[in-house]
C-alpha positions as CSV (number, residue, x, y, z in Angstrom):
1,X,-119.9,60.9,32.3
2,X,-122.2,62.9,34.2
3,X,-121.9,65.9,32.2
4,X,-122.6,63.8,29.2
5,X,-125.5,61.7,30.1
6,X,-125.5,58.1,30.2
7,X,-126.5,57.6,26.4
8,X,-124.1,60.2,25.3
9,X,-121.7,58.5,27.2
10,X,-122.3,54.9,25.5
11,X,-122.2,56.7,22.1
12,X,-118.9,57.7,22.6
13,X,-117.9,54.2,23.7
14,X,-119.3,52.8,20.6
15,X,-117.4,55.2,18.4
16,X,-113.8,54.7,20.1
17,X,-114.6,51.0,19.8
18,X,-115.3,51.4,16.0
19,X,-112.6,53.2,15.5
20,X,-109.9,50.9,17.2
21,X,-111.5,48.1,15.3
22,X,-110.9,49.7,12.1
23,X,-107.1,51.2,13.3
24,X,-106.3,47.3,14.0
25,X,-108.1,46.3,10.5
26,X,-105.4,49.2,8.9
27,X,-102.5,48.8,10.7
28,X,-102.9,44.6,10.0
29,X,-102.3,45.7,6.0
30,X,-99.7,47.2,7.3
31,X,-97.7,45.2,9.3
32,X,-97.3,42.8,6.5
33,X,-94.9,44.7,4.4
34,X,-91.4,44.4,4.1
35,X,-90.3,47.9,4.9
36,X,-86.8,48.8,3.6
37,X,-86.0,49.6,7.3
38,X,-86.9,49.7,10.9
39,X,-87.5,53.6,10.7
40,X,-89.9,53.1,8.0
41,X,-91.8,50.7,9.9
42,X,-92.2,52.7,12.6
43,X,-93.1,55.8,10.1
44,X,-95.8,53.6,9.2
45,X,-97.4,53.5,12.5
46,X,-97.8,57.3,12.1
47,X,-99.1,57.7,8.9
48,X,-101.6,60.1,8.1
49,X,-103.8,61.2,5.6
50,X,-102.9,63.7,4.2
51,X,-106.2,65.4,3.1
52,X,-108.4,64.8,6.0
53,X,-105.5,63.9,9.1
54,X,-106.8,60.7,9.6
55,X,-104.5,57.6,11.4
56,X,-106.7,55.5,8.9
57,X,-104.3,54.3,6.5
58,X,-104.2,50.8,4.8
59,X,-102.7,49.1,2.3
60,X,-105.3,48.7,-0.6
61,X,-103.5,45.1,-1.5
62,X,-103.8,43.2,2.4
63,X,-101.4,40.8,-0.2
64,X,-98.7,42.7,-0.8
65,X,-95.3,42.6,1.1
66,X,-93.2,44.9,-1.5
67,X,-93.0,49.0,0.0
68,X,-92.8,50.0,-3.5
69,X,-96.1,48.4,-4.9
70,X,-98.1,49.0,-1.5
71,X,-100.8,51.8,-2.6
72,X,-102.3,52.9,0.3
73,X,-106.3,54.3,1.1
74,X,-107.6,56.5,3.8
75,X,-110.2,54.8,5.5
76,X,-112.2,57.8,6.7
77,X,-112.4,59.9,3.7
78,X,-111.8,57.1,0.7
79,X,-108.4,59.2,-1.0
80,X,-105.0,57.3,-2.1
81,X,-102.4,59.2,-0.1
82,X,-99.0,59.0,-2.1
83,X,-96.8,57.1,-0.2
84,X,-93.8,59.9,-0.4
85,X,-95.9,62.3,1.3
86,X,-96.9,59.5,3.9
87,X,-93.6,58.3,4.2
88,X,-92.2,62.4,5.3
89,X,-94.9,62.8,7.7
90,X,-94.7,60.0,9.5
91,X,-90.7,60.1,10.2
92,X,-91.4,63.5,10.9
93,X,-93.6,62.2,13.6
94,X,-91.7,59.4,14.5
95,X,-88.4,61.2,15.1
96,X,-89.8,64.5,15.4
97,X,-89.1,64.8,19.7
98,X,-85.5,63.6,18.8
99,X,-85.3,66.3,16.1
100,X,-86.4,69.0,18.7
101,X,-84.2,67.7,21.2
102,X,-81.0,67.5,18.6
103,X,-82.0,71.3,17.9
104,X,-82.8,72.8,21.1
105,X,-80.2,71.0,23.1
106,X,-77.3,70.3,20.9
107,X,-76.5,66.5,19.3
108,X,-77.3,65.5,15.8
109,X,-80.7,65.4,14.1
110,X,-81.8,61.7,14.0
111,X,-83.4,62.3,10.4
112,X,-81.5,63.7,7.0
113,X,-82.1,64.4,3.4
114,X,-81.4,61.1,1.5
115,X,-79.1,61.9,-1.6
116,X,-81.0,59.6,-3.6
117,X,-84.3,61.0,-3.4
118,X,-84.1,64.2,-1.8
119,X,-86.3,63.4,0.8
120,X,-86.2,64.3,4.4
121,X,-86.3,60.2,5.1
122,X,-82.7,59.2,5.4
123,X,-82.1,57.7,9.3
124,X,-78.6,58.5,10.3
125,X,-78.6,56.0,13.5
126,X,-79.8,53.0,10.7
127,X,-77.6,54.7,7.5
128,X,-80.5,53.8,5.5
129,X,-83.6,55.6,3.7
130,X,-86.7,55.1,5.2
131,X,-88.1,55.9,1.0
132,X,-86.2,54.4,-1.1
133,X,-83.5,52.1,0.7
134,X,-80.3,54.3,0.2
135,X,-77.7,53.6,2.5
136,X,-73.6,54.6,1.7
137,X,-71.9,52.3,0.4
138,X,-69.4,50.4,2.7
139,X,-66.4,51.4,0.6
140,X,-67.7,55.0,1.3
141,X,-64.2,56.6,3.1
142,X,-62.1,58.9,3.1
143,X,-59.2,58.8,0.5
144,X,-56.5,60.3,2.7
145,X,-57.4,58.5,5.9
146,X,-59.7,55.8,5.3
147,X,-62.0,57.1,7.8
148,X,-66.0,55.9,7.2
149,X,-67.6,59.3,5.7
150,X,-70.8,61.3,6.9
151,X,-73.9,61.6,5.0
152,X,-72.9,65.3,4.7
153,X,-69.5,64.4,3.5
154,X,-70.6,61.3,1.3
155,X,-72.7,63.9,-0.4
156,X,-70.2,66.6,-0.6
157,X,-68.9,64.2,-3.5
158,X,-64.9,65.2,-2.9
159,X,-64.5,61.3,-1.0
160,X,-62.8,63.3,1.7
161,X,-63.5,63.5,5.9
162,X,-64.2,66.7,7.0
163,X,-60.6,67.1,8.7
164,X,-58.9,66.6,4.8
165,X,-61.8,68.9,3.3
166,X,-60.5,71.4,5.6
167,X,-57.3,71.1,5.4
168,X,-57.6,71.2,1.5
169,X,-59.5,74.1,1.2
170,X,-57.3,75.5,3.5
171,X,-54.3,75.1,1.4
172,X,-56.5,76.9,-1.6
């Protein structure tokens, strides 16, 4: 404070106020949707913008509870982020110390590419998409051993395990 100068110092104040009043205003138009999972409710706490890298996102329509009509508005710099771009970032900042840790230390990334959208957004510890809702369908198993399959192996389209892939394309 000293360094600053007393009126300097209350300037600041008054900004960081501002600013957390208009976070809480945002993040209130937020917290009112019905976000097709818990991972994209918390990707919503870390949205961006994704022109100017504000934390000043809210919902245009304080009304709406549907993810798929919210259209969203920067509150610093007045553009319409698209909600697939928001949506990427913020799981990437939401589950991006889990990522590193999966990838520096061993263990499996927390996020993967949905096979519905292609999105980075699918949340393997909630089987769902954080985007568009995806999740594999119960019956999803393997047709030798009735063992649940993976994302990976869902995808992989063969409805085998990754033992029976293996031992199939071993036999080839």
């Amino acid at each position: 404070m000293d360094a600053l100068g007393t009126e300097c110092w209350q300037s600041l104040l008054e900004n960081n106020t501002l600013f957390q009043q208009e976070m809480d205003s945002c993040r209130s138009t937020l917290q009112v949707i019905k976000w097709k999972t818990e991972g994209a409710r918390e990707a919503s706490q870390e949205f961006t913008c994704t022109d100017c890298g504000s934390k000043l996102i809210k919902q245009l329509d304080d009304g709406n509870t549907a993810q798929d009509s919210a259209v969203f508005m920067c509150s610093a710099c007045g553009k319409e982020p698209d909600i697939v771009a928001l949506m990427v970032a913020g799981i990437d900042d939401a589950y991006g110390a889990e990522a590193y840790i999966a990838a520096t230390q061993g263990g499996e990334p927390p996020v993967g590419s949905c096979p519905k959208c292609g999105e980075e957004t699918y949340i393997f510890s909630e089987g769902g998409c954080a985007l568009c809702g995806f999740d594999i369908p119960d019956d999803a198993q393997c047709t030798v051993c009735h063992a649940p399959l993976t994302l990976e192996e869902y995808e992989e389209g063969s409805g085998l395990c990754g033992y029976h892939r293996w031992v199939a394309d071993k036999d080839d």
